[in-house]
Legacy VTK file of the C-alpha trace (Angstrom):
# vtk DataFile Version 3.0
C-alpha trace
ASCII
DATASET POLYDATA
POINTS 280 float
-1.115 5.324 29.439
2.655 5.063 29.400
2.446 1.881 31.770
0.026 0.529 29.735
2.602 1.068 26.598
5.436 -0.421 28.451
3.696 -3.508 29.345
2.550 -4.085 25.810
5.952 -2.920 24.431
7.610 -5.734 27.199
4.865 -8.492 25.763
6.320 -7.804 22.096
9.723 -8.423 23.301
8.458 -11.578 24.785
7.186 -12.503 21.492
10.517 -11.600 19.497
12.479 -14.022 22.383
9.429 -16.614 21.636
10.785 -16.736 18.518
14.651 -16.713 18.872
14.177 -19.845 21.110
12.308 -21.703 18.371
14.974 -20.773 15.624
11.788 -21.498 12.958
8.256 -21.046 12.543
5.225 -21.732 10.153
2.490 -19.646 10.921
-0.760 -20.167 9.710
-1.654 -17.132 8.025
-4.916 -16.046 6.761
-4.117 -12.160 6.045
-5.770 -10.813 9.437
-4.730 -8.913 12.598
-3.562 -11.556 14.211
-2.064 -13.543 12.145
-0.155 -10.700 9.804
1.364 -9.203 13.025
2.516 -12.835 13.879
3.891 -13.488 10.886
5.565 -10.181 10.351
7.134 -10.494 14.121
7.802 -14.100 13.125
9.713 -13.230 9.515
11.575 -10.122 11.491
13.611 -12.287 13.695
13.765 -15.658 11.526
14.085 -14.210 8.213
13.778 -17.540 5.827
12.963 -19.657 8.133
9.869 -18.416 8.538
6.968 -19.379 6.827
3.543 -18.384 6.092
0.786 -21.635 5.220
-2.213 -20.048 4.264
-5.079 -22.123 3.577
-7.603 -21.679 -0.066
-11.229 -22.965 0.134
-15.003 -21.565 -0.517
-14.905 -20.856 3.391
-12.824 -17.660 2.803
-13.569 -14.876 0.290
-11.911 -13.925 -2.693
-10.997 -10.796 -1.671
-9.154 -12.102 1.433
-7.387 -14.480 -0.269
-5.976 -12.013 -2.559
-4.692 -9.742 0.219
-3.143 -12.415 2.233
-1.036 -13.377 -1.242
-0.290 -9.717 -1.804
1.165 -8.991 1.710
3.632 -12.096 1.544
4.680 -10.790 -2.157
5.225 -7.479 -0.840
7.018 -8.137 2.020
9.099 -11.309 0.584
7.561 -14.027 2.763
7.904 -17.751 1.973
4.134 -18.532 1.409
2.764 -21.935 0.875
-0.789 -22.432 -0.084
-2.644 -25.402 0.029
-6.689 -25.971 -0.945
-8.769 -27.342 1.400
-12.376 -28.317 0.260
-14.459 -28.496 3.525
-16.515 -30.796 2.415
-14.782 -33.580 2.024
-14.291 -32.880 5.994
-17.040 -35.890 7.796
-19.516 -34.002 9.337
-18.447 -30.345 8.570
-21.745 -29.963 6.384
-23.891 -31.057 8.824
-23.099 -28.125 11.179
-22.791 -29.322 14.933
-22.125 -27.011 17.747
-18.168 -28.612 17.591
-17.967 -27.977 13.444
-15.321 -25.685 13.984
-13.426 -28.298 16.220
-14.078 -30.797 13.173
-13.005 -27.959 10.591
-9.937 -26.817 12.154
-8.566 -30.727 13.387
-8.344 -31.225 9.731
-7.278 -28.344 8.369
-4.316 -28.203 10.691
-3.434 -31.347 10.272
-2.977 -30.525 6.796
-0.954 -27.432 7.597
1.186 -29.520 10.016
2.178 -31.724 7.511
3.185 -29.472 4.720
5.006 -27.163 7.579
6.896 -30.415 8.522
7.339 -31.423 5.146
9.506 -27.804 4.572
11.454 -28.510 8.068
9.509 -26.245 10.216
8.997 -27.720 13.119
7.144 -25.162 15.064
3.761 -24.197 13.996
1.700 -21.511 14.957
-1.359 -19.703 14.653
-3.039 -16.257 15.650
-5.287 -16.489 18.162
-4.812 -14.272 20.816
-6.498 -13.209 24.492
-9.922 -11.932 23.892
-10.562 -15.032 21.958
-10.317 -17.469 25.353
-13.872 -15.129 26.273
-16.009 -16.848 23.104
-17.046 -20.427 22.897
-14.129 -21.287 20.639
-14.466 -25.106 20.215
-11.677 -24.964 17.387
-8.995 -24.500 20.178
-9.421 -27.558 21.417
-8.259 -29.021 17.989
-5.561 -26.728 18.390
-3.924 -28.172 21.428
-4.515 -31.282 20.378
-2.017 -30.915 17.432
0.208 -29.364 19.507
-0.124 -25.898 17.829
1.550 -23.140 18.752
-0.550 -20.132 19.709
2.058 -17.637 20.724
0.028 -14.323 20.789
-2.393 -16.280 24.188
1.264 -17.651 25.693
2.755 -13.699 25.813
-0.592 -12.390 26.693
-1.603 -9.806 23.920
-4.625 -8.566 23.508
-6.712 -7.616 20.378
-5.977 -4.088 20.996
-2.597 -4.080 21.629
-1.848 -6.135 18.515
-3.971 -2.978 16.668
-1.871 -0.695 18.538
1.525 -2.400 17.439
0.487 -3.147 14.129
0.234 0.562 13.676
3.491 1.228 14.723
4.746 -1.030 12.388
2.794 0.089 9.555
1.353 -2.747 9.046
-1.357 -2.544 6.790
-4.179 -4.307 8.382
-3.724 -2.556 12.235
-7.282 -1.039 11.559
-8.363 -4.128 9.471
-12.357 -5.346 10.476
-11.957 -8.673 12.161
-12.550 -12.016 10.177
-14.266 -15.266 10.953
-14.473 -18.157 8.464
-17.463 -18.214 6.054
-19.199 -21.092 7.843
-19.794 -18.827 11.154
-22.770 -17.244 9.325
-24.853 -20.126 10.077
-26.964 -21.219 12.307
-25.872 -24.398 14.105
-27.646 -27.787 13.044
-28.442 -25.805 9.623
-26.975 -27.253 6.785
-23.763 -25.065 5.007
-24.134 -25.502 1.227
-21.287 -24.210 -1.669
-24.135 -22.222 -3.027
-25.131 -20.792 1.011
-21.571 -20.008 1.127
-21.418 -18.332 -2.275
-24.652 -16.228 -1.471
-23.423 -14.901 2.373
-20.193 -13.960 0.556
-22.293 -11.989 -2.558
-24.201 -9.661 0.219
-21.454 -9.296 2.395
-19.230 -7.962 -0.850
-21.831 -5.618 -1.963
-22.790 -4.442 1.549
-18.598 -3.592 2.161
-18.889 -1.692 -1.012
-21.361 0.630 1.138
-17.729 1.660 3.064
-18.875 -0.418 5.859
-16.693 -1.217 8.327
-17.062 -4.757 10.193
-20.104 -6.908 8.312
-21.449 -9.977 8.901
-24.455 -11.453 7.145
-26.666 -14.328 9.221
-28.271 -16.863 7.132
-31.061 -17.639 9.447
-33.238 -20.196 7.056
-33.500 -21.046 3.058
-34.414 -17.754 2.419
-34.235 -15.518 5.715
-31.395 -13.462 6.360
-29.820 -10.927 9.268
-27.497 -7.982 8.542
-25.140 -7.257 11.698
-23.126 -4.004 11.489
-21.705 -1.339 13.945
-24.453 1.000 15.030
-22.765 4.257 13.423
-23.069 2.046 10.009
-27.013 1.918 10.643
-27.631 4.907 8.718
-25.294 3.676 5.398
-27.831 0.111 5.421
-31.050 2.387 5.463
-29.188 4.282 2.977
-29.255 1.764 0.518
-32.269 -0.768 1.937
-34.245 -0.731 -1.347
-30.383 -1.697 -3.275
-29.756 -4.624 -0.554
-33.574 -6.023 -0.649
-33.729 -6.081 -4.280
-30.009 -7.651 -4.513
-30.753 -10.337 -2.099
-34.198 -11.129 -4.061
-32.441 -11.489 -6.734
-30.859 -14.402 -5.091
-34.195 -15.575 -3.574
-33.661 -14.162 -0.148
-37.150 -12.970 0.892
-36.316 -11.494 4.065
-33.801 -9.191 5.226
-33.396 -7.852 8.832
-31.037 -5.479 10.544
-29.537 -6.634 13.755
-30.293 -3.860 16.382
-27.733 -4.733 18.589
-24.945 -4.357 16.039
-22.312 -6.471 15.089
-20.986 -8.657 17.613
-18.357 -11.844 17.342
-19.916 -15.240 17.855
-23.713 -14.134 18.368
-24.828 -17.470 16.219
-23.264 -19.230 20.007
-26.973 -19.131 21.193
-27.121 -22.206 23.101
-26.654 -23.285 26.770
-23.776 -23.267 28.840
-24.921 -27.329 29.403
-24.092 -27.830 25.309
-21.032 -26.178 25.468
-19.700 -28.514 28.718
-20.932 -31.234 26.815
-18.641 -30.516 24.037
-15.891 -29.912 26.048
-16.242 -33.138 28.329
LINES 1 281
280 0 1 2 3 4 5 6 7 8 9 10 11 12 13 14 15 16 17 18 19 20 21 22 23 24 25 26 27 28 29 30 31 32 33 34 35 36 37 38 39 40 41 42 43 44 45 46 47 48 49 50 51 52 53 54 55 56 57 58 59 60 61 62 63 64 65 66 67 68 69 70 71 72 73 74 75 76 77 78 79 80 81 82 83 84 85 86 87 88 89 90 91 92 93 94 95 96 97 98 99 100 101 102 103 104 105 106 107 108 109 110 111 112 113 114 115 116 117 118 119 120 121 122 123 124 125 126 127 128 129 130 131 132 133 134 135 136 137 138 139 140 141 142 143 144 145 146 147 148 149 150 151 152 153 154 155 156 157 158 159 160 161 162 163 164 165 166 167 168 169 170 171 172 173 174 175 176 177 178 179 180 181 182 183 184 185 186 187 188 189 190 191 192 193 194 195 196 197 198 199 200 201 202 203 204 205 206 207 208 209 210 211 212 213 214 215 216 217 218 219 220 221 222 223 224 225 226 227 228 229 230 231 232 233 234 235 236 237 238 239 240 241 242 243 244 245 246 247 248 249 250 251 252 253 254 255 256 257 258 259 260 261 262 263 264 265 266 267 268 269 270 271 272 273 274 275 276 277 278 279
């Protein structure tokens, strides 16, 4: 255990120099794990010249929004925000496997510009080790634009950003993880406003259960699937007769619980061959 706490303490010391050497950094900040412990790391060492670019479109909830805005406030952060309406992006709508390659090129070109614009000339975002195990197409985008992704380059895992965050006090160290709005879908199916709007509706009512890490499938027009944590089972049984009448409300006339719980990227259902395609 202690060896285990030294080399994570040694990676955050890494990440501190990371930032000394750059002498300024925009992160793009979206108010989760990763991306609040980079940006608090980022604003300890830099002080005004670092800055958070967070990002405002139907593809993230309200609620996040709101947090990500409060944290900067709280904690004096420069904060930019720009709005983004993803579709206006070519071929976002349509869904491909590579829609979150075609999402995030754009959107970080945007947030590479107005970072630039403010004389930051290092940008960065959050993702961090266990995300080079899931078919993250995005990433690809990312190098591209020359993106910073400082949490992969010193080697920190999900848990050990947790496990500093909490020593920090930072609010979100036991914060659910997020994924973008559009991840609900299936791939090839077409995302909507109003699709968006109505994931978004069950997901807020089904958090108000005290769940802890939700994600609502749209699987066709009017077919969806819950995925939870398995301890949460009980709370969705709980309140099944609240969730199918809320979700028939909104023409939804099917409503299945995942058995094999909540688990990131499980709408990645297609060959190994597609995703080499892709990445060809």
């Amino acid at each position: 255990m202690l060896e285990m706490q030294e080399k994570t303490q040694n990676k955050y010391r890494k990440l501190k120099e990371y930032f000394e050497q750059k002498g300024n950094a925009a992160i793009a900040f979206s108010g989760g794990v990763d991306s609040t412990f980079l940006l608090k790391v980022a604003f300890e060492v830099l002080g005004k010249n670092a800055l958070a670019v967070t990002f405002c479109s139907v593809l993230i909830s309200e609620r996040e929004l709101a947090q990500a805005i409060a944290f900067c406030k709280n904690n004096n952060i420069p904060q930019i925000i720009i709005d983004v309406d993803p579709f206006q992006i070519e071929g976002f709508s349509q869904n491909p496997i590579n829609r979150c390659y075609i999402c995030k090129k754009s959107i970080f070109s945007k947030i590479k510009e107005v970072s630039l614009e403010n004389g930051f000339t290092t940008v960065c975002e959050g993702s961090n080790m266990d995300d080079t195990k899931d078919y993250r197409p995005g990433m690809k985008a990312i190098k591209e634009l020359d993106i910073k992704s400082p949490l992969q380059e010193c080697q920190l895992y999900k848990s050990e950003i947790r496990e500093l965050s909490h020593s920090m006090d930072l609010p979100t160290w036991s914060k659910p993880s997020l994924a973008c709005l559009a991840t609900r879908f299936v791939y090839g199916h077409t995302i909507t406003k109003e699709k968006l709007s109505l994931i978004d509706s069950i997901e807020g009512l089904l958090l108000g259960f005290g769940l802890y890490q939700v994600r609502v499938r749209l699987l066709d027009e009017d077919s969806i699937r819950i995925e939870v944590l398995p301890e949460d089972f009980e709370k969705i049984l709980k309140n099944r007769e609240e969730i199918i009448s809320f979700a028939k409300d909104k023409n939804v006339n099917y409503v299945s619980l995942d058995l094999e719980g909540y688990r990131s990227g499980s709408m990645n259902n297609f060959t190994e061959i597609e995703k080499k395609d892709f990445y060809k």
